[in-house]
C-alpha positions as CSV (number, residue, x, y, z in Angstrom):
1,X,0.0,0.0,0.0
2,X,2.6,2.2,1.0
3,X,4.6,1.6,-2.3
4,X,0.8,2.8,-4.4
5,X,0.7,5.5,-2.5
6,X,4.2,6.8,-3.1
7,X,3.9,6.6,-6.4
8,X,2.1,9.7,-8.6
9,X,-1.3,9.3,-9.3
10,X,-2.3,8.2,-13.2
11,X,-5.8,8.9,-14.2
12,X,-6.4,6.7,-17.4
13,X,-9.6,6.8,-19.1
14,X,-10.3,4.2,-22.0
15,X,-11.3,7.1,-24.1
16,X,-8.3,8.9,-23.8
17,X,-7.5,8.0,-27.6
18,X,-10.9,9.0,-28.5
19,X,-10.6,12.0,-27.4
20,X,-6.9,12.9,-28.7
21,X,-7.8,12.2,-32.1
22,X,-11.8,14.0,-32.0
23,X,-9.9,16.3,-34.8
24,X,-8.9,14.1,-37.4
25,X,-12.4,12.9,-37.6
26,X,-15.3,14.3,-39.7
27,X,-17.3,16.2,-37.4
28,X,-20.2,13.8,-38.1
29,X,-17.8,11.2,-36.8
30,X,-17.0,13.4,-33.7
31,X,-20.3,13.8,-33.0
32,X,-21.3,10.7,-32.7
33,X,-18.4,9.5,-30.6
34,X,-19.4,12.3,-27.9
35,X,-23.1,10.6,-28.2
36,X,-21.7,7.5,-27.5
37,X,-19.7,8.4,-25.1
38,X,-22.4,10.5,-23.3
39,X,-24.6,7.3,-23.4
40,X,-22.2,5.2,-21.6
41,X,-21.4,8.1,-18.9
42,X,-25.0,8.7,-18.4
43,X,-25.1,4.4,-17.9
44,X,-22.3,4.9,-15.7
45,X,-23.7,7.5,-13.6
46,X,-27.2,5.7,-13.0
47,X,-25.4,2.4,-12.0
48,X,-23.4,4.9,-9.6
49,X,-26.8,6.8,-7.8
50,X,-28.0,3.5,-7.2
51,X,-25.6,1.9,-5.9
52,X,-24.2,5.2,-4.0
53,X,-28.3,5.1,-2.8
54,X,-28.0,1.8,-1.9
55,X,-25.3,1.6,0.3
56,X,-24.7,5.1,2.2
57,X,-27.0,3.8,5.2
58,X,-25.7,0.6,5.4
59,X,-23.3,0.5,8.3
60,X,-21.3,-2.3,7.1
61,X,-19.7,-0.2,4.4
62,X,-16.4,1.7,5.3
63,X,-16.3,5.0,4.4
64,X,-13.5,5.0,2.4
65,X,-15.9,2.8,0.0
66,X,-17.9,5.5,-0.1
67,X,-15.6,7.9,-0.3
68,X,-14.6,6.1,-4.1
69,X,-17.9,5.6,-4.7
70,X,-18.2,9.5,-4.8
71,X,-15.1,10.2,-6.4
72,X,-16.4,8.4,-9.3
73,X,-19.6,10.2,-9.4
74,X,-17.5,13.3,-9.4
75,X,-15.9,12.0,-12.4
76,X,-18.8,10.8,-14.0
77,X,-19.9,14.3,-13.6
78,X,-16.9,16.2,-14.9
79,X,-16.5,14.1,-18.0
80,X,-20.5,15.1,-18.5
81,X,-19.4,18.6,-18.0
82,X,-16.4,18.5,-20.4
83,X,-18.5,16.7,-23.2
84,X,-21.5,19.8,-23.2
85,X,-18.8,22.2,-23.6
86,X,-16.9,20.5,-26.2
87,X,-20.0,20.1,-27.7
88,X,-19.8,23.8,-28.6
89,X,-17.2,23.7,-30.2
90,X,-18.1,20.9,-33.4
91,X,-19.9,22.5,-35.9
92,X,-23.4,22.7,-35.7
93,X,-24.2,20.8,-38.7
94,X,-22.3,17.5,-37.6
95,X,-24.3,18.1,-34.5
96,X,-27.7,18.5,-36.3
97,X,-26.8,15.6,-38.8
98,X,-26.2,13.3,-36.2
99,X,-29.3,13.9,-34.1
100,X,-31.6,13.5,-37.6
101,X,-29.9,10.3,-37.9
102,X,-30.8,9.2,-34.7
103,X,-34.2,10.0,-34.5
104,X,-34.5,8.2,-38.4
């Protein structure tokens, strides 16, 4: 444990690539990864309330469970965040397109 903790912290996310290379795609293509994304974030972030619901008055769980618990509904969140406001940034066509797509 000690060893962990003395080491700096690395926050990788799966979707790192995705992210770095958003520019080289079409913005349809960017679009629709930041749906897709978004999708699993909000799945993510459901699973999180209830289990977070769940388990905060359950005095068999450690706080320091909860503790991550939160810390990953706070990233949940701030991912959510970042993806609205990169939103406005992609051209509002690839946006439009997209959504019409969808809804076909």
């Amino acid at each position: 444990m000690l060893e962990i903790a003395s080491k700096p912290i690395h926050i990788f996310l799966d979707f790192n690539s995705v992210i770095v290379n958003l520019p080289s795609l079409s913005p349809d293509n960017q679009a629709d990864c930041l749906d897709r994304i978004e999708q699993n974030v909000n799945i993510l972030k459901t699973y999180l309330e209830e289990n977070i619901s769940l388990k905060e008055h359950l005095p068999e769980i450690p706080e320091t469970g909860m503790a991550v618990l939160q810390q990953q509904f706070i990233l949940a969140q701030a991912i959510e965040s970042w993806i609205a406001s990169l939103r406005h940034t992609l051209p509002e066509s690839s946006v439009h397109t997209v959504l019409q797509s969808r809804k076909s």
